[in-house]
Backbone as a ProteinNet text record, in pm:
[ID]
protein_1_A
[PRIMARY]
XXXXXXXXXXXXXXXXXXXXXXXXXXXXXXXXXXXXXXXXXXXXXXXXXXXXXXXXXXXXXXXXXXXXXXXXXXXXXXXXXXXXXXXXXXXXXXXXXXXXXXXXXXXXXXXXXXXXXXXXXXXXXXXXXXXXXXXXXXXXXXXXXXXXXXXXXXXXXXXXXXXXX
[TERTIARY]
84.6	0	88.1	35.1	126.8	15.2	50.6	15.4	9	-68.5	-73.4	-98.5	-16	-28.2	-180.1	-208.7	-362.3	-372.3	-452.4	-439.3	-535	-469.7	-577.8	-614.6	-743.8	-817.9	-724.3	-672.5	-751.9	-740.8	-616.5	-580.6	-679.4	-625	-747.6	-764.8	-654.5	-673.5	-805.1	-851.7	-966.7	-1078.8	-1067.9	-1170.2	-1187.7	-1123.8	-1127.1	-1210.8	-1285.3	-1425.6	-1354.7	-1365.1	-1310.5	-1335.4	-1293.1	-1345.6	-1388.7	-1482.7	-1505.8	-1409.9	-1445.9	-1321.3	-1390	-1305.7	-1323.4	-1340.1	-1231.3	-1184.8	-1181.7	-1192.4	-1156.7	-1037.2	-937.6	-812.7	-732.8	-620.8	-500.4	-465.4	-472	-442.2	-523.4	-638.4	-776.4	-803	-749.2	-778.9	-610	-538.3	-418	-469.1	-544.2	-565.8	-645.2	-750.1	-837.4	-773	-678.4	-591.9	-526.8	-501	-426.5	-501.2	-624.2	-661.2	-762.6	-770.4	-821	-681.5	-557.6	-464.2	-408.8	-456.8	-483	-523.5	-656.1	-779.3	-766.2	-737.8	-733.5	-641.8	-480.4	-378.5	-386.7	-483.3	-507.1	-574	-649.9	-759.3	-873.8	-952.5	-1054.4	-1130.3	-1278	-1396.5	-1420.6	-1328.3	-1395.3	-1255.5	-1261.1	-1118.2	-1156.3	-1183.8	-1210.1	-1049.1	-1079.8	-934.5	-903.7	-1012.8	-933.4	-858	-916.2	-827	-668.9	-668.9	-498.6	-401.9	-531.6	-457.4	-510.2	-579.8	-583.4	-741.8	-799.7	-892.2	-998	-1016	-1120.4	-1166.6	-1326.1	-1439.4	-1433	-1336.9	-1336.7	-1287.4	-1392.3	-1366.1	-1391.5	-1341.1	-1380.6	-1460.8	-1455.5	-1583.1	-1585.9	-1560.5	-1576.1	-1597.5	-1764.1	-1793.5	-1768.6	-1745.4	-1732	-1604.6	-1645.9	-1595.7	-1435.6	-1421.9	-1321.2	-1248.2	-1281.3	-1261.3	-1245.9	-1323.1	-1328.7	-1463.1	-1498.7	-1616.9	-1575.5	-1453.3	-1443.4	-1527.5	-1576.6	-1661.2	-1573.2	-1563.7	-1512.5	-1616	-1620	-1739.4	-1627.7	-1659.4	-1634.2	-1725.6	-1692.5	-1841.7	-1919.7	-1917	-2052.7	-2197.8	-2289.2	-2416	-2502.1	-2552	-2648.1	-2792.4	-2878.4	-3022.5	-3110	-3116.3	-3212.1	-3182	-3216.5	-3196.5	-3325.2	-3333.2	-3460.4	-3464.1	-3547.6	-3487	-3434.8	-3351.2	-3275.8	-3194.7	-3082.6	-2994.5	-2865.8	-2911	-2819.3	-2643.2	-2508.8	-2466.8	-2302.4	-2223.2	-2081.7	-1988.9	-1959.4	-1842.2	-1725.5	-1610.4	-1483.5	-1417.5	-1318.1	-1252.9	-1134.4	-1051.4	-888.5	-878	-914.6	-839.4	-884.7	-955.2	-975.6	-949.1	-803.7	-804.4	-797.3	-861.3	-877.8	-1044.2	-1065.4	-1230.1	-1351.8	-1470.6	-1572.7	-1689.8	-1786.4	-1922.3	-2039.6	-2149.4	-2285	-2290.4	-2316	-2411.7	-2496.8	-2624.8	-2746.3	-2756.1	-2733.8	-2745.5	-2915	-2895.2	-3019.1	-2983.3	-3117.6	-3091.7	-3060	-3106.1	-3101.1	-3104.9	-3020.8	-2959.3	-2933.4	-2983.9	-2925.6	-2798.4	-2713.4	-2616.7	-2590.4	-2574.3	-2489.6	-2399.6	-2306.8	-2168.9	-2103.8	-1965.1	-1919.5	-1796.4	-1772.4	-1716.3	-1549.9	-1473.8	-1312.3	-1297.2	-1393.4	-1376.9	-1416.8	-1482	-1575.4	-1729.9	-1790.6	-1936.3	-1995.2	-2105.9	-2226.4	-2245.9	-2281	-2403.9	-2477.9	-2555.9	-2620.8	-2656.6	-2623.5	-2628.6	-2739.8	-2830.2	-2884.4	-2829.4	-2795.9	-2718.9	-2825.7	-2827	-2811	-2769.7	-2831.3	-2758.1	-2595.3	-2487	-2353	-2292.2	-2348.3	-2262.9	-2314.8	-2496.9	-2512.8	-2435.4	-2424.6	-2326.2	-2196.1	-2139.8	-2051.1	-1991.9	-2082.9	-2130.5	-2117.6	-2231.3	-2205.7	-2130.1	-2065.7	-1958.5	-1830.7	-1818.6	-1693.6	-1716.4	-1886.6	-1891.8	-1891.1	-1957.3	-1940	-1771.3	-1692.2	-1525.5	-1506.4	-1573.3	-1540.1	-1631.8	-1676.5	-1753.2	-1702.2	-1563.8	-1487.5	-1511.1	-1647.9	-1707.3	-1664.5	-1633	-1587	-1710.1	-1669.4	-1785.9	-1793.3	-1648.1	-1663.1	-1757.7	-1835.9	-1904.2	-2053.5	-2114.6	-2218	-2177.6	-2092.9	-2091.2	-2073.5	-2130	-2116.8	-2002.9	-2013.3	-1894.6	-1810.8	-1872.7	-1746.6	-1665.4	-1741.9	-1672.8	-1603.8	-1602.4	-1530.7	-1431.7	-1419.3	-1293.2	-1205.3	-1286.4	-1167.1	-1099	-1210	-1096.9	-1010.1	-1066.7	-915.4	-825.6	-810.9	-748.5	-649.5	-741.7	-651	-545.3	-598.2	-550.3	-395.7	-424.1	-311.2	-177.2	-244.9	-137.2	-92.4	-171.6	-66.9	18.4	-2.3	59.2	203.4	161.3	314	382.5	370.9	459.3	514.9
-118.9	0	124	221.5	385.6	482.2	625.1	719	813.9	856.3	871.6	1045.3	1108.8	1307.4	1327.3	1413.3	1397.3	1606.4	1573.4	1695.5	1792.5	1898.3	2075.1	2132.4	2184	2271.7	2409.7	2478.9	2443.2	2381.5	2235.6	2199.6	2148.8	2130.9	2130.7	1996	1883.7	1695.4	1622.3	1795.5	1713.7	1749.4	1817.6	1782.1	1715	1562	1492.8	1389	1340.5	1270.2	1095.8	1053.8	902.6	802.6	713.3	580.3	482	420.6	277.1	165.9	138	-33.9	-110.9	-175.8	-324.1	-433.3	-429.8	-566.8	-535.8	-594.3	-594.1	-665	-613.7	-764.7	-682.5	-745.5	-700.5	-554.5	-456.6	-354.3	-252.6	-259.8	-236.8	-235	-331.2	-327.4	-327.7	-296.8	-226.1	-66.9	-24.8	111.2	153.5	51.7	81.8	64.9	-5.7	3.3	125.4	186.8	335.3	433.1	416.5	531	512	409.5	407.8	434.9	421.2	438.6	623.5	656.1	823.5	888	809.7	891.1	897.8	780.5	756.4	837.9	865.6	955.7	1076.9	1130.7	1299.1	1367.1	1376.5	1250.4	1317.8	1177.2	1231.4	1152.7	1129.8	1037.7	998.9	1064.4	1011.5	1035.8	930.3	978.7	916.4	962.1	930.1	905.8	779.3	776.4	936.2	1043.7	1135.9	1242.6	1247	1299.6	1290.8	1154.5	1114	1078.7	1156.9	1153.6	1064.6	899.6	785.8	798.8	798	856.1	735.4	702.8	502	546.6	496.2	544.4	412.3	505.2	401	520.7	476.4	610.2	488.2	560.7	530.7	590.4	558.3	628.1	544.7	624.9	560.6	696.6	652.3	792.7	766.5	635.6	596.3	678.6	684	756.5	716.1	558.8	514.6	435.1	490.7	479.7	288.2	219.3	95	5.6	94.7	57.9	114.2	107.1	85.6	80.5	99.7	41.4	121.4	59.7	68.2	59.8	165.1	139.6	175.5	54.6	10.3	46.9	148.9	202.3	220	331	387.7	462	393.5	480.5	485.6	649.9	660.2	634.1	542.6	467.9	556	623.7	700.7	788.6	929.3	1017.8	1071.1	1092.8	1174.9	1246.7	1337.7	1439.5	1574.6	1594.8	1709.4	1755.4	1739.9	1818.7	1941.1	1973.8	2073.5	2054.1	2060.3	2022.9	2118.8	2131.1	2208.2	2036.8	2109.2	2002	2061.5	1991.5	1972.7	1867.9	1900	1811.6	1836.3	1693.4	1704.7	1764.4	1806.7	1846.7	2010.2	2070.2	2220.6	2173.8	2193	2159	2322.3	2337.6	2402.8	2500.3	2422.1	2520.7	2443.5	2482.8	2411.9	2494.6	2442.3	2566.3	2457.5	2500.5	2424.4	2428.2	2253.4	2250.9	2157.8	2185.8	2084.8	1982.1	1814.9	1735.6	1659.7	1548.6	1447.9	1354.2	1360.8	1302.3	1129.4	1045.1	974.2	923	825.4	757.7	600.9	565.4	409.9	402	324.9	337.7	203.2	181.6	19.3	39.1	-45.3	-65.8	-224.7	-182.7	-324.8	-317.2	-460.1	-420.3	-466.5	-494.6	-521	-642.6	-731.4	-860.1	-904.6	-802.1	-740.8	-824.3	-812.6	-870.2	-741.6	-750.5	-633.7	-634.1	-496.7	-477.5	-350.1	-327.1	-219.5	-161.6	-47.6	-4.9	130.6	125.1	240.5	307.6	452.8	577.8	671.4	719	833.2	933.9	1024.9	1109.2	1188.1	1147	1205.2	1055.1	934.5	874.3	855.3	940.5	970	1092.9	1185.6	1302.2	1267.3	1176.1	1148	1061.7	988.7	919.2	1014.5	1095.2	1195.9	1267.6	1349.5	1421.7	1363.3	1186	1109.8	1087.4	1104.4	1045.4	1174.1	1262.5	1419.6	1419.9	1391.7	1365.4	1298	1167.4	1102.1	1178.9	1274	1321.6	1487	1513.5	1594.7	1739.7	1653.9	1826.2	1816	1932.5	1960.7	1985.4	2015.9	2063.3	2247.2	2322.2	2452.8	2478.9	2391.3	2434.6	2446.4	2390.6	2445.6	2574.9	2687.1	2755.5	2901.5	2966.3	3127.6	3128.1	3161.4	3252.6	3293.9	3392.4	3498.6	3410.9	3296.5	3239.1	3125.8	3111.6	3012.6	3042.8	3188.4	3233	3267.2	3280.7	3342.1	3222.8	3111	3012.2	2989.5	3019.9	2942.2	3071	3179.1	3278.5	3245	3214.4	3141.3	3044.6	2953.8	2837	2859.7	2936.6	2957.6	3014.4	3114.5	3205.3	3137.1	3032.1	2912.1	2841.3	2789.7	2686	2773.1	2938.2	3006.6	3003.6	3021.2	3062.5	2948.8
0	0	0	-81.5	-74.1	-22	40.9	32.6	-69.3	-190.3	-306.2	-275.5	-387.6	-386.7	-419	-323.5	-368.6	-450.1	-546.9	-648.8	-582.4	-591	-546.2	-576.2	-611.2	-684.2	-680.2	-823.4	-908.4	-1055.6	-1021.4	-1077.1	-1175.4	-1320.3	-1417.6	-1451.4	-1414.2	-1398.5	-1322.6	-1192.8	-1123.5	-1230.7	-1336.1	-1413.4	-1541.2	-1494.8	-1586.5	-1570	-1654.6	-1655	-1625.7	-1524.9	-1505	-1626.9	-1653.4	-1702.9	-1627.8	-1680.6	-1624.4	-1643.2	-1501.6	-1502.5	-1561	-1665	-1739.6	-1665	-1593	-1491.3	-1336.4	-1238.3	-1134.5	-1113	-1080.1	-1106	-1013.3	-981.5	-894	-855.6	-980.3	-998.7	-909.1	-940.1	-888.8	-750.7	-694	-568.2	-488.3	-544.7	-516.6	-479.4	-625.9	-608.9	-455.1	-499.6	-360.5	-237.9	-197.8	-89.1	-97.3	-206	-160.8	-144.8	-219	-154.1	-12.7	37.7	141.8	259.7	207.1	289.3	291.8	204.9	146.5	248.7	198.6	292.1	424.9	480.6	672	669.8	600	638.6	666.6	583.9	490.8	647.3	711.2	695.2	683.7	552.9	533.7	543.9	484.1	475.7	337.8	243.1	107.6	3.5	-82.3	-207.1	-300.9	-432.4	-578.4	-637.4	-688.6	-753.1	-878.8	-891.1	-989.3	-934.1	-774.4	-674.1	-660	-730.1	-744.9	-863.9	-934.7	-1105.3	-1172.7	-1090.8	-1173	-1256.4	-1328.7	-1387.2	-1465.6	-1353.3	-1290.6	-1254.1	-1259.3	-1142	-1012.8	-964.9	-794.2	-732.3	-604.2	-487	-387.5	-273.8	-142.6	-51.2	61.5	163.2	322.3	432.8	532.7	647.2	697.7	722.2	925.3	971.3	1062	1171.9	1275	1380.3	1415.7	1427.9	1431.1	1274.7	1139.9	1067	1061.2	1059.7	1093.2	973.6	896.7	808.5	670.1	610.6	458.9	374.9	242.4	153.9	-6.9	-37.2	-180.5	-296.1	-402.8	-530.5	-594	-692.8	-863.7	-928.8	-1043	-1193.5	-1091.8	-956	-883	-974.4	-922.5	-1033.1	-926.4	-911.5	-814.1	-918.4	-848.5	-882	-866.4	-713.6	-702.7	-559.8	-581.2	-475.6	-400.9	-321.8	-270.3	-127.1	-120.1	2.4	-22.8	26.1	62.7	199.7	205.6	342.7	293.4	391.5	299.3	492.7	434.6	566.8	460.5	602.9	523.3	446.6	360.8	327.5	254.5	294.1	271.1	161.3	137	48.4	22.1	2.9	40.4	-28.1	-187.5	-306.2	-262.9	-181.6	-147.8	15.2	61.2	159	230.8	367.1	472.3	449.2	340.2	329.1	302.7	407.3	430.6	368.2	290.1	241.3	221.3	222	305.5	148.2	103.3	-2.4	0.4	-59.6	-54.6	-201	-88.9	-157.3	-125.7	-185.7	-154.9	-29.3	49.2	233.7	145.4	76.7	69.3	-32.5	-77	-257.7	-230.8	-380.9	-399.9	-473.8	-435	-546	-575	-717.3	-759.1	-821.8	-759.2	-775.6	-792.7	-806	-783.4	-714.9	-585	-486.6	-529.1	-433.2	-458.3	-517.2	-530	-538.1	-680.4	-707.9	-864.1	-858.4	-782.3	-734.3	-749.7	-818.3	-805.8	-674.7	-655.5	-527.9	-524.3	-447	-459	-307.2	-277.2	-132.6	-125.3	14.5	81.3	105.9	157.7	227.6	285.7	385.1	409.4	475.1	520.1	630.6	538.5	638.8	618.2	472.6	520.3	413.8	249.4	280.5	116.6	62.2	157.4	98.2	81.2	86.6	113.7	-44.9	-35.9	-195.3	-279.8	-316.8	-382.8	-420.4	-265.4	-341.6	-385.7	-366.5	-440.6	-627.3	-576.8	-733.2	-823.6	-768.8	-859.8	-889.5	-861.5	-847.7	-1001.6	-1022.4	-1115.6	-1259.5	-1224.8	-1359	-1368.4	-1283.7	-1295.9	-1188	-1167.9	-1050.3	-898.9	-877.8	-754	-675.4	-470.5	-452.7	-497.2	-458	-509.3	-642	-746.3	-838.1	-823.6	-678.6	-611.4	-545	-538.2	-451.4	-584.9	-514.4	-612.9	-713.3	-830.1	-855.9	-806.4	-709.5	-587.2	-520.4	-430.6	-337	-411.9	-505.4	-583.1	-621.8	-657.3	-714.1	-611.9	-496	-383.2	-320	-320.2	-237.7	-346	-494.3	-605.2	-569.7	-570.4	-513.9	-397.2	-272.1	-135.9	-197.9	-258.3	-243.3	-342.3	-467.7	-536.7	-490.7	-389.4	-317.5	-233.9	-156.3	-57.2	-115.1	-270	-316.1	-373	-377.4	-396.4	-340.5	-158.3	-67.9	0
[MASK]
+++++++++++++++++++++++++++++++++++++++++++++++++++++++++++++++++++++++++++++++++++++++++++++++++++++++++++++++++++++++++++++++++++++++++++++++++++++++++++++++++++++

């Protein structure tokens, strides 16, 4: 397992549209070991492999307290959403800035797991947002593209001037 560079808005690689995995095979769940080894490091609750350059639709997600509940999606497809919460969120690739956006309280998603078995999972609460904003990742969107103009440009503003000094 590695700790993999995870990319920062407003680098223009996080908006690259993932591919679907063919295979589940060795490689694959190599990946998913890194970025679950990413994520616990960073630390976060969620890492899309485009977060790390690799440009596969596989993310991770573990919304658990003692980080002890893993779940890995292969080709994630949300089925069905419904609701509404609106809650702050973060993300490694805009790291130190949090802004309230409203997703759906609750989603189906099917996937396929490390082993390459279909399945299909409930969410809600923190680990449907959580879903979401990994999979908006693999279709190149950040969360900064729910948020104004203004405040979008200023955290790309912040963030550029940190990555100078």
């Amino acid at each position: 397992m590695a700790t993999l560079p995870v990319l920062c808005f407003p680098d223009p690689r996080l908006r690259t549209k993932a591919k679907p995995v063919e295979v589940v095979d060795d490689s694959i769940r190599r990946l998913i070991d890194d970025l679950l080894e990413t994520m616990y490091e960073a630390p976060g609750i969620g890492l899309a492999a485009t977060q790390v350059n690799v440009h596969k639709r596989v993310l991770v997600v573990d919304v658990s307290e003692k980080h002890n509940e893993p779940h890995a999606f292969v080709n994630p497809v949300i089925e069905s959403a419904e609701g509404k919460q609106e809650r702050d969120e973060g993300c490694l690739s805009v790291p130190g800035f949090y802004e309230p956006v409203e997703r759906a309280e609750k989603i189906r998603v099917a996937a396929i797991d490390r082993n390459g078995k279909p399945f299909t999972l409930e969410a809600q609460d923190l680990l449907a947002v959580c879903i979401q904003h990994e999979c908006d990742h693999l279709e190149g969107k950040l969360f900064v593209d729910y948020l104004s103009n203004l405040k979008r440009q200023r955290i790309k503003k912040k963030l550029l001037k940190q990555n100078r000094d």
